[in-house]
N, C-alpha and C positions, 0 to 999 in steps of 0.2 A: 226307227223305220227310215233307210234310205227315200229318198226325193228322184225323180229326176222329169226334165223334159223332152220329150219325144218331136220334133220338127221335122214336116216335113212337107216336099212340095208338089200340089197336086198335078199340074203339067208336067211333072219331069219324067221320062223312063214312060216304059210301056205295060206296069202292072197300076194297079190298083193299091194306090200309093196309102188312101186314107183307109181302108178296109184292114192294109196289113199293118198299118200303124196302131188299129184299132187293137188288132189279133197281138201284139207284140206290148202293148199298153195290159191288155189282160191276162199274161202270162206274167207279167211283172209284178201285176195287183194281187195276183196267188201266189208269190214268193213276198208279200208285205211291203211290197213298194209303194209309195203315193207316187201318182203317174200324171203328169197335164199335158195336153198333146195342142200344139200350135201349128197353123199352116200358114205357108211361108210363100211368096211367089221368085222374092230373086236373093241376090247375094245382099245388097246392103239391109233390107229386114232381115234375113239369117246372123248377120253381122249383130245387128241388136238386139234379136234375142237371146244370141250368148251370152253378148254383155250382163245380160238381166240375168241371165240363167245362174252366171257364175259368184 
């Protein structure tokens, strides 16, 4: 079963950043993905959770 993490940051942009990470996290878990969804506010935490990610 592929992995993956989904990041993402809830100020940025003008939709509804955690609803569609959620919708995109549950399309993934119906094709047998394990899914963890992290939120993030700037670049240096995005920066480390890659690291972690990878």
């Amino acid at each position: 079963m592929p992995n993956t993490l989904l990041v993402y940051n809830p100020v940025a942009g003008r939709y509804p950043s955690r609803m569609l990470t959620e919708r995109a996290a549950r399309v993934l878990q119906q094709y047998g993905w394990g899914v963890e969804i992290e939120t993030t506010t700037g670049g240096s935490h995005i920066q480390s959770l890659a690291r972690q990610a990878v």
